[in-house]
C-alpha positions in Angstrom: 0.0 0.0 0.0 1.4 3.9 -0.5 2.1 5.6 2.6 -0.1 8.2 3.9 2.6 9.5 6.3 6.7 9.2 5.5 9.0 10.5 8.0 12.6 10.8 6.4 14.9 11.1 9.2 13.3 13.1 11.0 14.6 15.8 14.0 13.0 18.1 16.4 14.7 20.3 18.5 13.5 22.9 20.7 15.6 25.6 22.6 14.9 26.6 26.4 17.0 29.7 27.2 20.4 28.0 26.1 19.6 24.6 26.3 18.5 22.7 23.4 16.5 19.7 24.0 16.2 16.8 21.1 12.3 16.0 21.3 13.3 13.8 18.1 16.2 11.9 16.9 16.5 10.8 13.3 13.0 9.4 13.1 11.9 7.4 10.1 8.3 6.2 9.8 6.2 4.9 7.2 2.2 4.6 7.6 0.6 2.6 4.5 -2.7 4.0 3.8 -5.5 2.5 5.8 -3.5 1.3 8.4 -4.4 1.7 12.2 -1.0 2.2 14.3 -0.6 3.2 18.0 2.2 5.5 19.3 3.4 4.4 22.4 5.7 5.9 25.0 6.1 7.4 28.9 6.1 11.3 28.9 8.7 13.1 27.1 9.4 10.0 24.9 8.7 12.0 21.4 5.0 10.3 20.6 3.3 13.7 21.2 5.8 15.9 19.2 5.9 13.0 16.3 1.8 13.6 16.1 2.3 17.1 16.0 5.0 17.1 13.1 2.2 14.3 11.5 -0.2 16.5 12.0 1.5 19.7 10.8 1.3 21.6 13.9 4.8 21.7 14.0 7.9 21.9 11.6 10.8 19.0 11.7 14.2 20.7 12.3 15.8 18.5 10.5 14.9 15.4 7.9 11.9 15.8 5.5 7.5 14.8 5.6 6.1 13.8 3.2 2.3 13.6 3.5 0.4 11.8 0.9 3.6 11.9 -1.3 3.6 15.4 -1.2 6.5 17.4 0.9 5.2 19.6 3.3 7.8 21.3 5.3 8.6 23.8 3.4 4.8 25.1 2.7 4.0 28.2 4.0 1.1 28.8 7.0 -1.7 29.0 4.6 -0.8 26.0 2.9 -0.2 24.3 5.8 -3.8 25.0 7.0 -5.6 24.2 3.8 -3.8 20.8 3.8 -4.8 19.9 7.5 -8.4 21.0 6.6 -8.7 18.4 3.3 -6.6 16.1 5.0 -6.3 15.4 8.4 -8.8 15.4 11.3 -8.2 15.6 14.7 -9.4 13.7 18.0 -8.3 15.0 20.9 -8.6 14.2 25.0 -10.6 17.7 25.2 -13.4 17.2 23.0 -13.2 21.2 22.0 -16.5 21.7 21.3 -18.0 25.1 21.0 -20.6 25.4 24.0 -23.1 27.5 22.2 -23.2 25.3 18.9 -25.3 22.3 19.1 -23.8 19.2 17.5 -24.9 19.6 13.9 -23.3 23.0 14.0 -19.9 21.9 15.7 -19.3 19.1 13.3 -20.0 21.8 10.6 -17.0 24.1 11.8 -14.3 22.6 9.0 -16.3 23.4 6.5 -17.3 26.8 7.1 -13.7 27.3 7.4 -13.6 25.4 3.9 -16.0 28.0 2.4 -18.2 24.8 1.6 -22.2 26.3 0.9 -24.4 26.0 3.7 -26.5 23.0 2.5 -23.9 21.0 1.7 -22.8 21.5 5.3 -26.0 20.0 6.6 -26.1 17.3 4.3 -22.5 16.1 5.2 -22.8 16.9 8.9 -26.0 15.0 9.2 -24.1 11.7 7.1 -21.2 12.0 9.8 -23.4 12.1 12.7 -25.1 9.4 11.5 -21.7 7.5 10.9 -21.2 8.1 14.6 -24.5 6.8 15.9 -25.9 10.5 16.8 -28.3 10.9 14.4 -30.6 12.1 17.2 -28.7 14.1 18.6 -27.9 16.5 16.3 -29.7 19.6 18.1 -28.2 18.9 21.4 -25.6 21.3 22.8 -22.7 19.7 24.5 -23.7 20.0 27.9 -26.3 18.1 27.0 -24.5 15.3 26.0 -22.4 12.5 27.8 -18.4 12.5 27.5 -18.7 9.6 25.0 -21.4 11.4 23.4 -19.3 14.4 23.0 -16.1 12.7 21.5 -18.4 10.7 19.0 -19.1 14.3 17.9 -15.7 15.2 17.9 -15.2 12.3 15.6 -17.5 13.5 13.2 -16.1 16.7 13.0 -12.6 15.3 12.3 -14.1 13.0 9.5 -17.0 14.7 7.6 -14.6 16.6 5.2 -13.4 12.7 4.6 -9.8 13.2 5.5 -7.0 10.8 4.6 -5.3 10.4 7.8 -7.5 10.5 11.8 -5.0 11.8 14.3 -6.1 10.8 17.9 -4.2 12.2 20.7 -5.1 10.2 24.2 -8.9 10.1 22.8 -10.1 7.9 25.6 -8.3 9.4 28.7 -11.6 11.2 30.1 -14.0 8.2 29.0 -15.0 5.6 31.6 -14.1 2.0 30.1 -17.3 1.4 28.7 -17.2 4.8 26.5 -13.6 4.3 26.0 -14.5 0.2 24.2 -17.2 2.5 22.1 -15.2 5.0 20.9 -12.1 2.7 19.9 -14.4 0.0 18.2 -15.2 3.3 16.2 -12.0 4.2 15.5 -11.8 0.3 14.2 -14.2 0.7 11.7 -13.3 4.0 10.6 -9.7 2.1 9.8 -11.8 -0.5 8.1 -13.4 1.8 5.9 -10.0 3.0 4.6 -9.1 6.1 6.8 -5.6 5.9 8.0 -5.9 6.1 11.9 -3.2 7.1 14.2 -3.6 7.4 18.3 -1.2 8.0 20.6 -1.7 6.5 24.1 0.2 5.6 27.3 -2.4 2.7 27.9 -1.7 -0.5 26.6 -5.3 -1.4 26.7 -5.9 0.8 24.3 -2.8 0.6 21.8 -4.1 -3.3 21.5 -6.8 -1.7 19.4 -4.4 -0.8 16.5 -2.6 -3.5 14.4 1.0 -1.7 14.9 2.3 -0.2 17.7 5.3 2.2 17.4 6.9 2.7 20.7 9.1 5.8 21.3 11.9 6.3 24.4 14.1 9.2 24.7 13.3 10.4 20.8 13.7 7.7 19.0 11.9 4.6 17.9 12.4 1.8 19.9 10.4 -0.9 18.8 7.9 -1.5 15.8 6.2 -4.2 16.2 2.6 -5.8 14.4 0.0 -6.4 16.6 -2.6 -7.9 14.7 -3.4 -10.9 17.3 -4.1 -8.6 20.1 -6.4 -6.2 17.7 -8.5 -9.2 16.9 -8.9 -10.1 20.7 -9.8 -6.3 21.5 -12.6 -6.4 18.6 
């Protein structure tokens, strides 16, 4: 399969006064399309900066991305933000929902931003939610909902402009363990259905969701590994 996601050697550094601290070191990764793969690692191990590079939300000092084939280091903010929007959504811990929209209009957001007209808004919004089980539930404001209720919304936002790649960044880690089987078994079939799905994690429990696991220490990769046995038992 092509990879959605090629990391070519690549480095993050960030400076602190006149320190310099190596969040990445020489990282290479490959994710074929319509893979599911979990990042693994303790805090500080380089899994969160390595989404945010993925992600575009942040520039490799060194090395090169390429993201659907196309190199994307050197485009400029605007570019940047166009290619998240068609490309990439994003799952978070936080479900960052606006309060005052109700879930129709929050899982509309990337498209206003898009410039996409209003009724083909609804119409996709409405197919999303209704990928996501929350078909009624579209006129509910997120107070109204429950945590798992919420990030199923959040889902549908990161997927209803149909994006290659689902970035999920601790997804689960204010769900109880019911909420938290729902929401990855979602994340499943999304993968299924040929959206490329990456979540990081510190859970185990969780990571045996995914059919790779790519574990990070200290900035570098330490271990690849498939995990396709364990992903069946999770299912």
């Amino acid at each position: 399969m092509p990879s959605v996601v090629r990391l070519a050697s690549v480095g993050k550094t960030y400076r602190m006064g006149d320190v310099e601290v190596h969040a990445l070191r020489d990282v290479s990764l490959d994710l074929p399309r319509g893979e599911m793969v979990a990042i693994m690692g303790a805090s500080g191990s380089g899994k969160s900066t390595t989404l945010n590079v993925i992600g575009t939300l942040d520039r490799p000092s060194t090395g090169q991305y390429f993201l659907d084939d196309e190199p994307v280091e050197d485009l400029d903010e605007e570019d940047l933000a166009d290619l998240r929007n068609r490309k990439i959504g994003f799952v978070f811990q936080s479900f960052h929902l606006l309060p005052k929209l109700n879930a129709l209009a929050n899982v509309e957001l990337p498209m206003v931003y898009a410039g996409a007209p209003r009724k083909e808004r609804r119409e996709r919004a409405r197919a999303a939610l209704a990928r996501v089980g929350l078909s009624d539930r579209e006129d509910h404001l997120p107070n109204q909902l429950s945590g798992g209720q919420q990030q199923r919304v959040a889902i549908a936002r990161a997927i209803v402009n149909d994006p290659l790649l689902l970035l999920a960044d601790e997804p689960t880690g204010a769900l109880d363990s019911a909420t938290t089987r729902q929401v990855m078994e979602l994340f499943q079939e999304l993968h299924q259905h040929g959206i490329t799905v990456v979540v990081v994690t510190h859970d185990p429990s969780i990571a045996k969701y995914a059919e790779r696991v790519v574990t990070f220490s200290d900035g570098n990769i330490v271990s690849d590994d498939s995990n396709v046995s364990d992903k069946t038992r999770a299912a």
